[in-house]
TIVO-2410 file (N, C-alpha, C; in nm, 3 decimals):
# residues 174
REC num residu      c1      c2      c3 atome chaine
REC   1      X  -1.560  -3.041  -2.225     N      A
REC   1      X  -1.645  -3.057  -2.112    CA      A
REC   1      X  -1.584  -2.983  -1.993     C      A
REC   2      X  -1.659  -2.904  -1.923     N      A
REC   2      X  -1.615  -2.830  -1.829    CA      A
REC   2      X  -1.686  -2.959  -1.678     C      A
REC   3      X  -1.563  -2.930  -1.569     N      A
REC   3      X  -1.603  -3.021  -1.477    CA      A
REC   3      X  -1.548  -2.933  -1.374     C      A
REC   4      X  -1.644  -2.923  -1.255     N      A
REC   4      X  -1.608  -2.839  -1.137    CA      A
REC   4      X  -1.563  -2.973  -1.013     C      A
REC   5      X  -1.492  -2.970  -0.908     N      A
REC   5      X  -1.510  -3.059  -0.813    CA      A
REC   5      X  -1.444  -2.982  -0.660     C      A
REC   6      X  -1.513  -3.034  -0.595     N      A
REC   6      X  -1.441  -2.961  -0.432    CA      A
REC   6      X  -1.373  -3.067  -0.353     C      A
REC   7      X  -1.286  -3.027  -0.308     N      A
REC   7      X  -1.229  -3.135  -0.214    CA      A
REC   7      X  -1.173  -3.029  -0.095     C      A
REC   8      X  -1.197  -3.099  -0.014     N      A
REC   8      X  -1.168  -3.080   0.173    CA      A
REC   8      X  -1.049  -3.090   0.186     C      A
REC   9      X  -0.903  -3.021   0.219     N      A
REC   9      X  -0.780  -3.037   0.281    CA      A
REC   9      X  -0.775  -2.937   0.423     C      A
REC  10      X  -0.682  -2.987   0.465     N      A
REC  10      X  -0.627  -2.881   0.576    CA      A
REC  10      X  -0.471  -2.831   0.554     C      A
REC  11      X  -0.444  -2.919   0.402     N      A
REC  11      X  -0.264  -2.911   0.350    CA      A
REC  11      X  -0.315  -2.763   0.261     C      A
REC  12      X  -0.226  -2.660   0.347     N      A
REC  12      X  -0.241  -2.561   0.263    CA      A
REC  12      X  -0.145  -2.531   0.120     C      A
REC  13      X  -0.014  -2.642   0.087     N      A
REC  13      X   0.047  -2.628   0.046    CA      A
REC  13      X  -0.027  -2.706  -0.079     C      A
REC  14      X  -0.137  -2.789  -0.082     N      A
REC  14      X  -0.177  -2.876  -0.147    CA      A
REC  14      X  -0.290  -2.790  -0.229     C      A
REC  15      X  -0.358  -2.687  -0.103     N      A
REC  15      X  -0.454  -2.650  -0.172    CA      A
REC  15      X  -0.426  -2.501  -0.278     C      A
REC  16      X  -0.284  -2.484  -0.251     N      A
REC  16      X  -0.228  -2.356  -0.284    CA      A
REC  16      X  -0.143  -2.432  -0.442     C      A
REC  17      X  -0.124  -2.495  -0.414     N      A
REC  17      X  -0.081  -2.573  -0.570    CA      A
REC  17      X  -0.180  -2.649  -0.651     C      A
REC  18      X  -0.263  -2.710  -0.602     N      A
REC  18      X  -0.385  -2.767  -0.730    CA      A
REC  18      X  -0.475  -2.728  -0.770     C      A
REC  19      X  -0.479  -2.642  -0.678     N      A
REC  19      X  -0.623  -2.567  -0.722    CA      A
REC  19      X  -0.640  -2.412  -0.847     C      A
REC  20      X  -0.724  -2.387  -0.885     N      A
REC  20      X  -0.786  -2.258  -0.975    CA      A
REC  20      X  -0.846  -2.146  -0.816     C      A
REC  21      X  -0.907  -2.206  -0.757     N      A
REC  21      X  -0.982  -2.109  -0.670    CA      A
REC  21      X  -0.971  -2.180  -0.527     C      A
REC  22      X  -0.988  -2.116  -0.398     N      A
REC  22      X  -0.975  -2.189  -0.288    CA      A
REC  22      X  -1.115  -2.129  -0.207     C      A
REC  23      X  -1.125  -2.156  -0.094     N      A
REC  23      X  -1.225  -2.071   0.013    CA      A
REC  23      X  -1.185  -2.140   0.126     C      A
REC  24      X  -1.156  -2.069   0.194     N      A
REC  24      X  -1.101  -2.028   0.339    CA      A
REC  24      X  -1.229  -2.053   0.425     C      A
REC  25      X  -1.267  -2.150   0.481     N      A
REC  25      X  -1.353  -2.171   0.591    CA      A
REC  25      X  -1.353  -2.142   0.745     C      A
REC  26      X  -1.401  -2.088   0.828     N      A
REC  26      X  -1.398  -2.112   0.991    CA      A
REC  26      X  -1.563  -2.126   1.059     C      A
REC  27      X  -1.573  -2.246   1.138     N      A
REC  27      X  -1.708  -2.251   1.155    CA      A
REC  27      X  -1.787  -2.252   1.063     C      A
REC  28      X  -1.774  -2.333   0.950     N      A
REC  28      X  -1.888  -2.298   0.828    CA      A
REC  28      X  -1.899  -2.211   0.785     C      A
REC  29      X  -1.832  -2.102   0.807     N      A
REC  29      X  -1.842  -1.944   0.737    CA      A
REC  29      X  -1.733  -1.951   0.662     C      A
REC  30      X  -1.767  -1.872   0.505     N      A
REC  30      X  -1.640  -1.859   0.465    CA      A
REC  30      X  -1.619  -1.706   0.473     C      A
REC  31      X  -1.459  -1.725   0.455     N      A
REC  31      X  -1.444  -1.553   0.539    CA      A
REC  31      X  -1.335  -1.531   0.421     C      A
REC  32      X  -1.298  -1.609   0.305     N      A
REC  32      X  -1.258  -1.585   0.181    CA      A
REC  32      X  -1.275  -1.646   0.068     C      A
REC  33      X  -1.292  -1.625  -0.072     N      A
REC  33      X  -1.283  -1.714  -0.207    CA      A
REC  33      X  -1.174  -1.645  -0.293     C      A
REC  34      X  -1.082  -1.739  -0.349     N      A
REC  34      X  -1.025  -1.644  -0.460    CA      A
REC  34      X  -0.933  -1.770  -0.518     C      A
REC  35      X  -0.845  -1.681  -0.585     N      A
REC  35      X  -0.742  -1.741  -0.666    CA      A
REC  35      X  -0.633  -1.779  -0.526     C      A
REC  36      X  -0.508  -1.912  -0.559     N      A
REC  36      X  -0.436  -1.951  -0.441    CA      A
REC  36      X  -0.372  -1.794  -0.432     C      A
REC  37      X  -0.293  -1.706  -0.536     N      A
REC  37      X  -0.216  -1.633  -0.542    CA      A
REC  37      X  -0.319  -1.497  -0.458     C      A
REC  38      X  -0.418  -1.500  -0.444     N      A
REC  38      X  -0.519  -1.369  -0.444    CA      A
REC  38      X  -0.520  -1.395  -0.278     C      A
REC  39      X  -0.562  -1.502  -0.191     N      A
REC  39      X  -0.527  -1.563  -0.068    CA      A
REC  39      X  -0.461  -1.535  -0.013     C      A
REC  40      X  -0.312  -1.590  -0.030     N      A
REC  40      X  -0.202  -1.602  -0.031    CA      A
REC  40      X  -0.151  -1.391   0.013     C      A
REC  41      X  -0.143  -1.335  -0.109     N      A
REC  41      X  -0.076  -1.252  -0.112    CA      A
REC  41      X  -0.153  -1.132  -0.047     C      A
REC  42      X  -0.314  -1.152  -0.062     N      A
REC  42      X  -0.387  -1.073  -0.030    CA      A
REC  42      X  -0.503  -1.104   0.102     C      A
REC  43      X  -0.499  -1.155   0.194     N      A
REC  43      X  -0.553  -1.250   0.324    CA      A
REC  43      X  -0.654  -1.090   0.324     C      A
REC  44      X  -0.791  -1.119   0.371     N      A
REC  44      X  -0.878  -1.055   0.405    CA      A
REC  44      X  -0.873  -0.996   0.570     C      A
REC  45      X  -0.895  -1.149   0.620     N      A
REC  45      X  -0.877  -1.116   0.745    CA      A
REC  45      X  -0.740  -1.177   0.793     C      A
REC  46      X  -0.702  -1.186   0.957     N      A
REC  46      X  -0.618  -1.235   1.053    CA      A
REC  46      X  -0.623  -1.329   1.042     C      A
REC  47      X  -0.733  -1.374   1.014     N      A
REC  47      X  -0.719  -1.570   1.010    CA      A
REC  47      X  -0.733  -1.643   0.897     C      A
REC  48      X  -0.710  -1.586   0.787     N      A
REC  48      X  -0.703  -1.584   0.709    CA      A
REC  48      X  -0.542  -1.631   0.643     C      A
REC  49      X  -0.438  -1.484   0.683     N      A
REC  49      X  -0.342  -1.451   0.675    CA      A
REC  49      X  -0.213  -1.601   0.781     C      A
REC  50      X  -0.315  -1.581   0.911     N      A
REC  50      X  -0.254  -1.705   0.974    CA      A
REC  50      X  -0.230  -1.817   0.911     C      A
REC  51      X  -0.359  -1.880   0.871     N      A
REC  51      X  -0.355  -2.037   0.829    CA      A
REC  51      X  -0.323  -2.032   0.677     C      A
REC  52      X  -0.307  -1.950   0.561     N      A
REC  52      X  -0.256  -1.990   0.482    CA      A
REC  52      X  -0.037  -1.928   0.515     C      A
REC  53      X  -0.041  -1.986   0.538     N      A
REC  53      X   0.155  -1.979   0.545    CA      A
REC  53      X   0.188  -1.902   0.661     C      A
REC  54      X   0.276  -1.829   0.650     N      A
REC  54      X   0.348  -1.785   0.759    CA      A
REC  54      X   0.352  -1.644   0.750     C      A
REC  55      X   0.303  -1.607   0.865     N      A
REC  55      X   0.296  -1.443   0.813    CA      A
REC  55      X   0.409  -1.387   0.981     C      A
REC  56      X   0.440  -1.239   0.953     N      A
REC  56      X   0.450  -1.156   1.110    CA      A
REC  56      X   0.331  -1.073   1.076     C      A
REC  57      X   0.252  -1.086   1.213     N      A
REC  57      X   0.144  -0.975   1.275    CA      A
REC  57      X   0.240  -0.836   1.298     C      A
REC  58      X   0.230  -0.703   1.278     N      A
REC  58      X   0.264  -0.584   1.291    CA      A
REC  58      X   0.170  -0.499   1.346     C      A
REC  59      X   0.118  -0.476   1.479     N      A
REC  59      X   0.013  -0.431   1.556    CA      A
REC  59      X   0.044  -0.279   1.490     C      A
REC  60      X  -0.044  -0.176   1.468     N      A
REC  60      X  -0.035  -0.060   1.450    CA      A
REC  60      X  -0.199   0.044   1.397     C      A
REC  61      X  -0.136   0.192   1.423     N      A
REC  61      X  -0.301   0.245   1.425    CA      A
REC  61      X  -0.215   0.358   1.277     C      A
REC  62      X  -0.324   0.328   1.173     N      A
REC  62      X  -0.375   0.436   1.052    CA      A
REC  62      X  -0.317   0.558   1.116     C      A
REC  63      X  -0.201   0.654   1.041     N      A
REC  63      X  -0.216   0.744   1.029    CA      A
REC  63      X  -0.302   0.844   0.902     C      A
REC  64      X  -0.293   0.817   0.779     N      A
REC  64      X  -0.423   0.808   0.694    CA      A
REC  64      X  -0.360   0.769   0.526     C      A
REC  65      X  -0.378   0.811   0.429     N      A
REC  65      X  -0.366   0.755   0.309    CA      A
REC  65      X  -0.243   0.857   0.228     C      A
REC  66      X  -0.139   0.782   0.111     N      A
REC  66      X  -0.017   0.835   0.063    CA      A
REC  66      X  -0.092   0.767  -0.084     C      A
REC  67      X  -0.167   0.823  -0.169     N      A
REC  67      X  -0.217   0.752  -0.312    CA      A
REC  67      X  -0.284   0.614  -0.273     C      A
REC  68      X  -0.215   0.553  -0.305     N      A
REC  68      X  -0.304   0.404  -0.281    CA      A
REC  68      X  -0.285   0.356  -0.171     C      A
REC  69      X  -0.121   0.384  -0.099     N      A
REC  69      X  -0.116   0.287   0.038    CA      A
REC  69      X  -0.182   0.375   0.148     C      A
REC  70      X  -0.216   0.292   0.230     N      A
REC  70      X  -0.236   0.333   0.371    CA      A
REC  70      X  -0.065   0.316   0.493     C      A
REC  71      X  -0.093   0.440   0.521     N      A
REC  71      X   0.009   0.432   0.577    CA      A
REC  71      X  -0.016   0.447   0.776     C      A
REC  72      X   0.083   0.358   0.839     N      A
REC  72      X   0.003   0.267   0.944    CA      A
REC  72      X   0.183   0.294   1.033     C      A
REC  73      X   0.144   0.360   1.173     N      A
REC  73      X   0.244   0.360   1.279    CA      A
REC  73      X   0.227   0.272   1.335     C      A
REC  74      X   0.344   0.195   1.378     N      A
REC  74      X   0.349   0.081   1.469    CA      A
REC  74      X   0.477   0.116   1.584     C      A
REC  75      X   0.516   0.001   1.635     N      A
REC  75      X   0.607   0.026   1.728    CA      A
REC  75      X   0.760   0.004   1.710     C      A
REC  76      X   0.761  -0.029   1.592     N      A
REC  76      X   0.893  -0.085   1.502    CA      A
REC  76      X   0.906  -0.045   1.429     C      A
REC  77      X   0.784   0.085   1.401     N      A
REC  77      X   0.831   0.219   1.265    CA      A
REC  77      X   0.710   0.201   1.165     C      A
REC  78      X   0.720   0.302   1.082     N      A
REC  78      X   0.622   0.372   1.002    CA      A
REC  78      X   0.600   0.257   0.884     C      A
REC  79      X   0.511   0.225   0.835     N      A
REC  79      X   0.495   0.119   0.687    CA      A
REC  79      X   0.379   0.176   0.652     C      A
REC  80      X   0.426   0.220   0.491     N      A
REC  80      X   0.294   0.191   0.393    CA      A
REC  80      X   0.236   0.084   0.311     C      A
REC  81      X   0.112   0.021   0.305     N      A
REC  81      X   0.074  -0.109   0.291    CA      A
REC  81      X  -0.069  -0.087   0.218     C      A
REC  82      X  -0.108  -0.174   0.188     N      A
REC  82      X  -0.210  -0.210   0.110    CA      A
REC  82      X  -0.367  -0.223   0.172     C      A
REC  83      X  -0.445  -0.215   0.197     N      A
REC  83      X  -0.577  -0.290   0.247    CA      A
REC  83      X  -0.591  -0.458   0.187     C      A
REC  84      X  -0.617  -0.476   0.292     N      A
REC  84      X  -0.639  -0.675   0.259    CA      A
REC  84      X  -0.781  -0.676   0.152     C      A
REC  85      X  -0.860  -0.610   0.260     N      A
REC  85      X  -0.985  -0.601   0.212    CA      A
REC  85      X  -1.023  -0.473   0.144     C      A
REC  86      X  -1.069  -0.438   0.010     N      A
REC  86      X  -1.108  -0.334  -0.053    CA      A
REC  86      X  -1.185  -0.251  -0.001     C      A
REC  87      X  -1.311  -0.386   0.022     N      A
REC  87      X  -1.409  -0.318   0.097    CA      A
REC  87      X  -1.422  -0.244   0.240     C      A
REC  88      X  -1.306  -0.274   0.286     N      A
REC  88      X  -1.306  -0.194   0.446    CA      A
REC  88      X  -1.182  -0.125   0.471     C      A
REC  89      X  -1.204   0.006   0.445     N      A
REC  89      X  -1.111   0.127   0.427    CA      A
REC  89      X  -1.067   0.183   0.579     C      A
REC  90      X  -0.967   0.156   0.661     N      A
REC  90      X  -0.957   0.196   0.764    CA      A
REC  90      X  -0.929   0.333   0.766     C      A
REC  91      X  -0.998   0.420   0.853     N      A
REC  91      X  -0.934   0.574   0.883    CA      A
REC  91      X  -0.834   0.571   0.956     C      A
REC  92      X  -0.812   0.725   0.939     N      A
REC  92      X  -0.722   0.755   1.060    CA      A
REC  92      X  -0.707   0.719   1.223     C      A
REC  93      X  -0.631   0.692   1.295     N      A
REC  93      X  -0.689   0.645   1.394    CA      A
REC  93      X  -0.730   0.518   1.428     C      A
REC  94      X  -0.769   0.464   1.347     N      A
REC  94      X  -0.802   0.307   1.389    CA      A
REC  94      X  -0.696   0.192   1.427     C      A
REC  95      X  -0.746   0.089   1.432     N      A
REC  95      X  -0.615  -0.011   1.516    CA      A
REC  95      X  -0.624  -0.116   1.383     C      A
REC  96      X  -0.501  -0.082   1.332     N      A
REC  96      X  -0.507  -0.239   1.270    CA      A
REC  96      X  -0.389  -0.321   1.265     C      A
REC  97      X  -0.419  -0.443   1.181     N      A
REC  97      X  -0.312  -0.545   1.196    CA      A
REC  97      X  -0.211  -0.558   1.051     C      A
REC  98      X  -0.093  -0.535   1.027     N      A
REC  98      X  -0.027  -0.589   0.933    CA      A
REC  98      X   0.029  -0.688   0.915     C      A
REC  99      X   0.006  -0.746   0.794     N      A
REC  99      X   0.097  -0.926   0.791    CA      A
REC  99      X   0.161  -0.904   0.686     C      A
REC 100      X   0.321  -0.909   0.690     N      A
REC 100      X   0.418  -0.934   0.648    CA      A
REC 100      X   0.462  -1.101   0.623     C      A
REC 101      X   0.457  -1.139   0.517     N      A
REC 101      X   0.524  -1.324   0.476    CA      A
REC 101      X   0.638  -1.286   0.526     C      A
REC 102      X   0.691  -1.409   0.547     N      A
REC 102      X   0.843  -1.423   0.584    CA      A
REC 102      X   0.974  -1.355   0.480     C      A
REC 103      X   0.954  -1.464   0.336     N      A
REC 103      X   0.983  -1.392   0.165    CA      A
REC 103      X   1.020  -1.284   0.185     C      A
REC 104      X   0.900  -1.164   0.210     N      A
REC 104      X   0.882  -1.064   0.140    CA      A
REC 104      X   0.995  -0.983   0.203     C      A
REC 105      X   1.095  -0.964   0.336     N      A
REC 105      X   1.146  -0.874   0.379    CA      A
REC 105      X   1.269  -0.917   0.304     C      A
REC 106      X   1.363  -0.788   0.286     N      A
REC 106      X   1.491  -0.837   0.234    CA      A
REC 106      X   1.617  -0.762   0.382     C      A
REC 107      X   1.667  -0.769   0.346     N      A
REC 107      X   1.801  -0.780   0.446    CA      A
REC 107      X   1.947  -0.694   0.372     C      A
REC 108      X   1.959  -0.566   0.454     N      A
REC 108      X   2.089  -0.532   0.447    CA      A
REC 108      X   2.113  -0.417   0.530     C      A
REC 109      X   2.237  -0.345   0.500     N      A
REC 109      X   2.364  -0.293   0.595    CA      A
REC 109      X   2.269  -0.129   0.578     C      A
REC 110      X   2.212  -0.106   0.510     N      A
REC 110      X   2.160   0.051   0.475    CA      A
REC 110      X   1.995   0.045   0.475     C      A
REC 111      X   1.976   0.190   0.566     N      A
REC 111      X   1.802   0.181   0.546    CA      A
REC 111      X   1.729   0.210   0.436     C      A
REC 112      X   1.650   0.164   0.401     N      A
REC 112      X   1.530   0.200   0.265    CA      A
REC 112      X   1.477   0.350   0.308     C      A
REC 113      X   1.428   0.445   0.237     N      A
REC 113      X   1.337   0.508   0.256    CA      A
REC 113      X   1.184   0.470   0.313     C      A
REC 114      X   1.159   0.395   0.273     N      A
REC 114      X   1.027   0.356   0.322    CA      A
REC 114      X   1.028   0.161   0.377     C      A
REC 115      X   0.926   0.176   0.493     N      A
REC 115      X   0.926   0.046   0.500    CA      A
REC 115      X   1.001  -0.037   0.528     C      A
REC 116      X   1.136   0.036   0.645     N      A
REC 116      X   1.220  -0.071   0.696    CA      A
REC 116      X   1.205  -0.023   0.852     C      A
REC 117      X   1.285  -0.135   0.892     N      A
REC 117      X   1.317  -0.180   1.060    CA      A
REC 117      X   1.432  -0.198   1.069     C      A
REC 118      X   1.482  -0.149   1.199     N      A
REC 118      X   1.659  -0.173   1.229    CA      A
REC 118      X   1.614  -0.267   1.378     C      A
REC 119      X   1.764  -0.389   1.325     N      A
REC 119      X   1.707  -0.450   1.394    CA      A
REC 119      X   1.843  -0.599   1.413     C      A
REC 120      X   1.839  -0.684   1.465     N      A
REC 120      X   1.940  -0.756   1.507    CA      A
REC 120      X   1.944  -0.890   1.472     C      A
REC 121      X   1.946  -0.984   1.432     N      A
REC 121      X   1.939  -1.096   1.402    CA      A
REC 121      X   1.960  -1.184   1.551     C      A
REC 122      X   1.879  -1.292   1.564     N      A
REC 122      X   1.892  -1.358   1.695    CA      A
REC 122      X   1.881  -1.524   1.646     C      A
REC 123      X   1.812  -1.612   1.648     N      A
REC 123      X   1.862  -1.729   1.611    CA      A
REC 123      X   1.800  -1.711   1.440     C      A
REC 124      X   1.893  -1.834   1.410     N      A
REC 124      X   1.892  -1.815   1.261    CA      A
REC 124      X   1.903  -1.978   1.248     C      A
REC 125      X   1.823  -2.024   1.081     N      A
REC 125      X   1.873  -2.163   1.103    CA      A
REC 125      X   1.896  -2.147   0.939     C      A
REC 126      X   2.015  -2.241   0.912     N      A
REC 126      X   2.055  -2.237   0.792    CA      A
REC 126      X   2.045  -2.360   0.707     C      A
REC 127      X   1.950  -2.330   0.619     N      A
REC 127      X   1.915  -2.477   0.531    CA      A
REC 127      X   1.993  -2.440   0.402     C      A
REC 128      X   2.079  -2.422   0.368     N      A
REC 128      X   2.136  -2.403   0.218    CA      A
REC 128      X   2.090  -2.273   0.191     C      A
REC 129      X   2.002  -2.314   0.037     N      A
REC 129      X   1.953  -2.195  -0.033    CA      A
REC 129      X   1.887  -2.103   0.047     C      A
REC 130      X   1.839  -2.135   0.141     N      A
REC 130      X   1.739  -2.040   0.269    CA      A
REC 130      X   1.824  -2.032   0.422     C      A
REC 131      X   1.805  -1.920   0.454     N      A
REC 131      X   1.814  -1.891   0.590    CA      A
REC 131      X   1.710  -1.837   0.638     C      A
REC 132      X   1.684  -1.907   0.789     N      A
REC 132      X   1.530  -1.829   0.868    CA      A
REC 132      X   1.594  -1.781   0.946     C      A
REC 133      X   1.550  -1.658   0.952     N      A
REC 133      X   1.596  -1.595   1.096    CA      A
REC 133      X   1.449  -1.518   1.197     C      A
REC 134      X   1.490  -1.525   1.320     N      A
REC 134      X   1.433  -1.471   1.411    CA      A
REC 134      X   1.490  -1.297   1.418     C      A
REC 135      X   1.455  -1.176   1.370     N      A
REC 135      X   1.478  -1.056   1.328    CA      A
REC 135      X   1.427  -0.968   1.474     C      A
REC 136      X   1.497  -0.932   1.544     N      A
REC 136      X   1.449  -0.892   1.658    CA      A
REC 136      X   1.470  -0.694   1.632     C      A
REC 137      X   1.340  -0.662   1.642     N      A
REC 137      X   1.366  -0.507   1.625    CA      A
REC 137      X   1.229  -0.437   1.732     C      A
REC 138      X   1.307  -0.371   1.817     N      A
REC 138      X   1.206  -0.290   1.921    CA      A
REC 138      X   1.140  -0.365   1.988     C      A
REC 139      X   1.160  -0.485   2.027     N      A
REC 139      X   1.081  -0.552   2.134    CA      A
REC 139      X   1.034  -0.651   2.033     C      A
REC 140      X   1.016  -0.654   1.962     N      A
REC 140      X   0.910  -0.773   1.886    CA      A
REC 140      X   1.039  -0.856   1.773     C      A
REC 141      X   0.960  -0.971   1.744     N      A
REC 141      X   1.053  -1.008   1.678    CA      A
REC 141      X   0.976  -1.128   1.535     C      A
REC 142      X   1.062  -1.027   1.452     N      A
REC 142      X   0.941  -1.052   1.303    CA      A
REC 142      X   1.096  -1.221   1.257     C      A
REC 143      X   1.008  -1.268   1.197     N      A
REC 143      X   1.032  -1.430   1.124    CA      A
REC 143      X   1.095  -1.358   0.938     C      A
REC 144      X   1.223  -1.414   0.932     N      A
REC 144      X   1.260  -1.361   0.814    CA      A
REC 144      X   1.325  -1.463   0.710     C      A
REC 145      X   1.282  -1.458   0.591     N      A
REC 145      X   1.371  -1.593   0.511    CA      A
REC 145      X   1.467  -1.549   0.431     C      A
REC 146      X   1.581  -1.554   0.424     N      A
REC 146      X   1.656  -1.483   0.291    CA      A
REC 146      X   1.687  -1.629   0.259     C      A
REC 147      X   1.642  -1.603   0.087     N      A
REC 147      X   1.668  -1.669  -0.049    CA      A
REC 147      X   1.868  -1.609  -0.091     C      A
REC 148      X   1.941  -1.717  -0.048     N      A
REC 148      X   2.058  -1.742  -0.080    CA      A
REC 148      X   2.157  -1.604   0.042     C      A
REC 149      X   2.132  -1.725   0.172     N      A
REC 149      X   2.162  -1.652   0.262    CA      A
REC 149      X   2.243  -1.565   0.234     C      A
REC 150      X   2.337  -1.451   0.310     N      A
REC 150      X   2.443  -1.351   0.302    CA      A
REC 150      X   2.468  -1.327   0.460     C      A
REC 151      X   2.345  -1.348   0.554     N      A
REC 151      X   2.325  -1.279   0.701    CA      A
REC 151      X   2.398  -1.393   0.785     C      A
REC 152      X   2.355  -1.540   0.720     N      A
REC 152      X   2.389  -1.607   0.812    CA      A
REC 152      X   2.542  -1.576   0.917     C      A
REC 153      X   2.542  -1.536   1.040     N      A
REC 153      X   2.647  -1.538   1.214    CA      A
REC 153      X   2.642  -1.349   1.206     C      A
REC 154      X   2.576  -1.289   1.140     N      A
REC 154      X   2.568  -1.167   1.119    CA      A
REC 154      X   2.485  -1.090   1.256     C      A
REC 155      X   2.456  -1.173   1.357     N      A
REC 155      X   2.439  -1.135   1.420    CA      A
REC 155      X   2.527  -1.100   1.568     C      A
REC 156      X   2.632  -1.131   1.518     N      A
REC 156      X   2.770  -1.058   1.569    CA      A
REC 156      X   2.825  -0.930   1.563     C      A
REC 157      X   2.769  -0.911   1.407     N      A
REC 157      X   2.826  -0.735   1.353    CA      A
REC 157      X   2.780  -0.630   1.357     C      A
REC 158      X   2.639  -0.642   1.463     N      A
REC 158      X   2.597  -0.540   1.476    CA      A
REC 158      X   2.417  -0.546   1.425     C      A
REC 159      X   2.387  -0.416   1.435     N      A
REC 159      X   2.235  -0.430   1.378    CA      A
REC 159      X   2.243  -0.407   1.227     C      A
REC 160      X   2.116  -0.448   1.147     N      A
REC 160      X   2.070  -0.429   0.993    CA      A
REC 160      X   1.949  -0.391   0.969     C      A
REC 161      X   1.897  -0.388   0.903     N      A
REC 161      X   1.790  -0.305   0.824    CA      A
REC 161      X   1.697  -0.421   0.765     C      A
REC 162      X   1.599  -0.431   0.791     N      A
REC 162      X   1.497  -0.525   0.726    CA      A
REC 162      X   1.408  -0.444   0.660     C      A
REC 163      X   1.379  -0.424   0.565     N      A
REC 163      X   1.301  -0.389   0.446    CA      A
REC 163      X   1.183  -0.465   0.359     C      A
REC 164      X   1.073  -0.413   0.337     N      A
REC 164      X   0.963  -0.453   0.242    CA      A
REC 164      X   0.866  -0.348   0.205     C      A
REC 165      X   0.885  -0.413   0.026     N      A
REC 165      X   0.793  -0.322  -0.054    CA      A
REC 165      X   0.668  -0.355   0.001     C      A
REC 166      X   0.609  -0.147  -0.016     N      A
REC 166      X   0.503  -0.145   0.001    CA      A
REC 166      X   0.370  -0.254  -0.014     C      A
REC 167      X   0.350  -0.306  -0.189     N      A
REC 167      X   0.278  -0.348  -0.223    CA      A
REC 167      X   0.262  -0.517  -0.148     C      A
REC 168      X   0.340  -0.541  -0.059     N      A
REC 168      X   0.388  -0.628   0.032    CA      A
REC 168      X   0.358  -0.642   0.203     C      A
REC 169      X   0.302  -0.525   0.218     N      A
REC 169      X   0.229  -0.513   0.359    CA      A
REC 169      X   0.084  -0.498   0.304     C      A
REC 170      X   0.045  -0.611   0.379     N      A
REC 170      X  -0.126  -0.591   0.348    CA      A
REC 170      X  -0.157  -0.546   0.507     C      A
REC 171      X  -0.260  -0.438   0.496     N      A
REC 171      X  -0.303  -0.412   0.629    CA      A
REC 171      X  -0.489  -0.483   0.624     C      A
REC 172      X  -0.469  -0.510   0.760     N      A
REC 172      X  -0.594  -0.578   0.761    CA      A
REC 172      X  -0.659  -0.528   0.906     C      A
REC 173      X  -0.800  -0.440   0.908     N      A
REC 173      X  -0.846  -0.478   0.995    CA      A
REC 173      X  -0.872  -0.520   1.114     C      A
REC 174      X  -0.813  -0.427   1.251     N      A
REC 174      X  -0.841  -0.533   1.344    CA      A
REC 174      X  -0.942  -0.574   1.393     C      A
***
């Protein structure tokens, strides 16, 4: 017997673990449906990207397309990234928004070729297996988690390199 049922949360952690499919509501509109992982990794829009977890906004305008990524100048350096939405192909020129998860950046002493920021560590809080840090690079300052700290008081020794794969910047639309 197949059985469908909906239930109402505002626990995104609840609706990102029990569920097969979710939809993203604002004002009675839905402005997404998918899988938790499709949501999650792939946010359509800004508000989207906001209310499921924790993202950094990366303000920046399309310089134009490298194969599949779009590649997008900002003020904290060059990233190639993904479209949120399939259906809305930004050109050259346009203004859009990138959201980076916290996860996704990694942390070290040397720059990547593609897709990093130099940049300083400023408060940091250390829970064991995780460290959050506040990643301050060019004026802005992106939210970073390393899985089995290494950075933690590293913000004594100077600046580092924050890094994330491409397939890891979704650009969305502003």
């Amino acid at each position: 017997m197949k059985l469908t049922t909906g239930y109402v949360t505002q626990d995104q952690k609840e609706a990102l673990s029990l569920y097969d499919r979710i939809e993203i509501l604002e004002g009675g509109n839905i402005l997404q449906v998918g899988s938790p992982r499709e949501v999650y990794r792939r946010p359509m829009r800004k508000t989207v990207a906001h209310f499921i977890g924790e993202t950094d906004f990366i303000a920046g305008r399309v310089l134009g397309t490298e194969g599949e990524f779009t590649v997008v100048e900002t003020d904290i350096g060059r990233f190639h990234g993904v479209p949120g939405d399939p259906a809305l192909s930004p050109s050259a020129g346009d203004a859009v928004t990138l959201s980076v998860r916290p996860e996704c950046w990694t942390l070290g002493r040397e720059a990547r070729a593609t897709n990093t920021v130099r940049g300083r560590i400023g408060d940091a809080v250390y829970l064991g297996e995780v460290a959050q840090y506040d990643f301050v690079s060019g004026g802005q300052t992106l939210k970073i988690y390393e899985l089995n700290p290494r950075f933690v008081g590293a913000s004594a020794e100077g600046d580092l390199f924050a890094s994330v794969e491409p397939r890891d910047v979704v650009v969305l639309v502003a």
